[in-house]
N, C-alpha and C positions, 0 to 999 in steps of 0.2 A: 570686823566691820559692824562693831553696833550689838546689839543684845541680839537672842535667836528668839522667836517666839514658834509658838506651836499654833501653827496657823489653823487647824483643821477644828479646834479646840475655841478656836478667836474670832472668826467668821464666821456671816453667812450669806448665802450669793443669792441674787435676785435677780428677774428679768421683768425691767421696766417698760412698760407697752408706748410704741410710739404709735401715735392713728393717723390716717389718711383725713384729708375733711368729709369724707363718706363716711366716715365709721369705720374702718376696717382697719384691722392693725397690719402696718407694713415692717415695722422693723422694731426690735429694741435696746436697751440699753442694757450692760450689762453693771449689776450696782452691788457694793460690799458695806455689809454691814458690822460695824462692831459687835458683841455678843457678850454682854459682860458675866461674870460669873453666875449670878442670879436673874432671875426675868427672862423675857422675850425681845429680840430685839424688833423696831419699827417696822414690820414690812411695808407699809404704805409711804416710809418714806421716800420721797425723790427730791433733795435738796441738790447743790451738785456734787458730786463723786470726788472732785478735786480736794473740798476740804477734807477728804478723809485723809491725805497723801503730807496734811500739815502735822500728826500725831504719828508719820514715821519716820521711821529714820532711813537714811540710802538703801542701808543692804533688807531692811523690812520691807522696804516697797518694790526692791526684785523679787523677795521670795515670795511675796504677795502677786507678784504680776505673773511669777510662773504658777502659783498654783491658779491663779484666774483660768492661765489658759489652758491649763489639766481639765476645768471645768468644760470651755468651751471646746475642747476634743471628745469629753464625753457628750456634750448637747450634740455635736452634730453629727457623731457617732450614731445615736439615737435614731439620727434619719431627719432631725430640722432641717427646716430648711428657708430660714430667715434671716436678713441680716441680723447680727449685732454688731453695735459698738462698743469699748472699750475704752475707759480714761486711759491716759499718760502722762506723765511730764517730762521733765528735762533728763531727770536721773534715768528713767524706765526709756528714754530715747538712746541716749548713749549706751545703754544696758545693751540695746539691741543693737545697736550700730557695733556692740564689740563680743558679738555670741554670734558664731555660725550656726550653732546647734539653734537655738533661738530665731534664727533668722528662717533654717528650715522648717519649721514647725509652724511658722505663721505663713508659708508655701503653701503650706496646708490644710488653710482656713481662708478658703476664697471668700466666703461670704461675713466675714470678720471686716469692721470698722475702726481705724483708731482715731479717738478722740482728744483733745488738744485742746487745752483751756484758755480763751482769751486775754485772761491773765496770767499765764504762763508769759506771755510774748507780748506784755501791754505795752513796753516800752518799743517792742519789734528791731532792735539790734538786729546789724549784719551778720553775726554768730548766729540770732536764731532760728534767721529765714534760712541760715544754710545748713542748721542742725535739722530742721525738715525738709530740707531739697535732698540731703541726704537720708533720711527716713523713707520717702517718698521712691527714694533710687533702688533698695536693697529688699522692701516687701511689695508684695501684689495687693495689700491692703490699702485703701484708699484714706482721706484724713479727712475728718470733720473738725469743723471750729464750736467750740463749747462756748456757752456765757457770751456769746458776742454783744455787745453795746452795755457790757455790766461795768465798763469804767477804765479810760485807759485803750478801748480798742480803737484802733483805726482802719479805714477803707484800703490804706496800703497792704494791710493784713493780708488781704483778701485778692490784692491784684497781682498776686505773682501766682493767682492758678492755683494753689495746693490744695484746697481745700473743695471737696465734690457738694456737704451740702452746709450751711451753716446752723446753728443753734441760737435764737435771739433771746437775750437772758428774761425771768421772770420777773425782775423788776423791772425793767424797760418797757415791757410787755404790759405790766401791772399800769403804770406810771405812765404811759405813752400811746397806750393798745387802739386810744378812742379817736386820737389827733393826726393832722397831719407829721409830725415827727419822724410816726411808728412808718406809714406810709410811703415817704421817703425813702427811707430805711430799707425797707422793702424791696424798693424798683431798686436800690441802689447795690443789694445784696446778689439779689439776681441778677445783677449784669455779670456777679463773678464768680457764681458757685452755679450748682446746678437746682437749688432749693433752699427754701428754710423752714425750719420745724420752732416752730414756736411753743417755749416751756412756760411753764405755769399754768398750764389751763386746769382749775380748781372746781369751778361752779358754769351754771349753765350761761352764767352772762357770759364768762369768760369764750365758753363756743360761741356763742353769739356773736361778738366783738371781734372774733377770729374768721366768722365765715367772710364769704366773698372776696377774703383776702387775697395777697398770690403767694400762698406758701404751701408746703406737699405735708407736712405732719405737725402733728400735735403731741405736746406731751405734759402729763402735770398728774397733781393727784385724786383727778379728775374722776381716774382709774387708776385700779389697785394693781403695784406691783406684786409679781408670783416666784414663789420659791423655785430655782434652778430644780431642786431634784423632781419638784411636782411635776416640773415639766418634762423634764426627762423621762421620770417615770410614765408620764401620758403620751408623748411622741411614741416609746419603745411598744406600747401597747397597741397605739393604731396601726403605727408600719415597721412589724416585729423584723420585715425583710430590708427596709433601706439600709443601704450603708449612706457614708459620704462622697463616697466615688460616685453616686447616685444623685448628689443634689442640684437643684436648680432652684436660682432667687425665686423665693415665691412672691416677688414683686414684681416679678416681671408681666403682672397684667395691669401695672399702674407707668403708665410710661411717660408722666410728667416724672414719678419720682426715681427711674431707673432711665 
C-alpha cells in the first residue's frame, strides 16, 4: 500500500492554541510538521493541516493518523485535560469506519476533536454527508468543520447537525472580517453548530476586527504554536498524579464554548 516511511524520523507534533475572546486558551489543534533532514522545522506555523494530507499517500496518512493518536494517549496520559482536535479526510474516515481496534481507542479519548476540512466535502455528495453520519455514529468524538467559507462550501454543510463548532477560513476572515459578509456569515453559522472559531488572527487589528463579534475562539499566528513533548513534559511535572480516568474539560468554565 504505497512506500513505508519512518515516521518518528519525519515528524513533529505541535499544539496549536485556540483562545477564547478573553484571552484564555480553551482548546487546541493538533498540527504535523514535515522535518526535513536538515534544519528545523516551522513551529509557528498554522496554515491548515489538510494540505499536509496532499504529499501522502493512502496507507502514509493511516500510519500517520495512528501515530498522531499514540501522541494524543500520551498528552492525556499526562493528566491534560483540554480539548484537541484533529485533521482527517476521506481515507483517515474510512480507515476508521473499518478498524474496531481504532475505533476503541478513540473510546478513549473523550476530550479528542475530529476535524473535517471544507473542502474535503465542497461539492457535499450524498456519499459524503453519509460518510460522516457514519463517523459520527461509531466514535464519542464530535466533528468540527475546517476552512469553512475558503470556497466551495455550503450552508447545507452545516444543516444536517454534524458538525458541534465551525472554523471560518483565514482568507474570508482576511477579505471579509470588516463587512457586512463576514457578519452574515456569522449569525448564519450559529444557527447550525454550536460556535465559530475564527483563524487567521495574525496582528492586533486582526483582535480587534474580531472582538464584539459572536464567535467563542480564536486562532492564528497571533500565538505561537508549542511542541507536543514540551507539553507533556510540563503537564507530567504539575500533576505527576492525574491519570485520564481523572479528566475533565477544562472548558467547562466557558459555557458559550461547551
Amino acid at each position: 500500500m504505497g512506500r513505508q516511511l519512518h515516521l518518528r524520523q519525519h515528524y513533529v507534533f505541535l499544539l496549536d492554541p485556540i483562545h477564547a475572546p478573553s484571552g484564555k486558551v480553551i482548546a487546541w489543534e493538533l498540527l504535523t510538521r514535515f522535518t526535513p533532514d536538515r534544519g528545523m522545522p516551522e513551529l509557528a506555523e498554522a496554515s491548515s493541516e489538510h494540505h499536509l494530507f496532499d504529499c501522502l499517500l493512502e496507507a502514509e496518512k493511516w500510519q500517520l493518523f495512528q501515530l498522531q493518536l499514540k501522541q494524543l494517549e500520551s498528552l492525556y496520559k499526562s493528566g491534560f485535560t483540554q480539548l484537541v482536535s484533529l485533521n482527517i479526510d476521506g481515507d483517515i474516515i474510512r480507515g476508521i469506519l473499518n478498524s474496531e481496534a481504532i475505533q476503541q481507542r478513540l473510546d478513549r479519548l473523550p476530550l479528542l476533536r475530529l476535524e473535517i476540512s471544507a473542502l474535503f466535502t465542497e461539492r457535499y455528495r450524498a456519499a459524503d454527508r453519509l460518510l460522516l453520519q457514519k463517523l459520527a455514529g461509531i466514535t464519542p468524538a464530535l466533528l468540527w468543520l475546517d476552512d469553512f467559507a475558503a470556497g466551495g462550501s455550503t450552508l447545507s454543510m452545516l444543516s444536517s447537525g454534524l458538525f458541534e463548532y465551525v472554523k471560518i477560513s483565514r482568507d474570508f476572515f482576511w477579505k471579509y472580517g470588516e463587512g457586512y459578509a463576514f457578519d452574515t456569515l456569522l449569525n448564519h453559522v450559529n444557527d447550525f453548530s454550536s460556535g465559530v472559531i475564527v483563524q487567521g488572527i495574525e496582528t492586533e487589528r486582526h483582535l480587534q476586527r474580531a472582538a464584539h463579534k459572536q464567535i467563542v475562539g480564536l486562532q492564528g499566528r497571533h500565538w505561537q504554536a508549542r511542541a507536543m513533548a514540551d507539553v507533556i513534559d510540563h503537564t507530567t511535572k504539575v500533576f505527576p498524579s492525574r491519570t485520564i480516568k481523572k479528566q475533565q474539560p477544562a472548558t467547562v468554565s466557558y459555557p458559550n464554548f461547551l
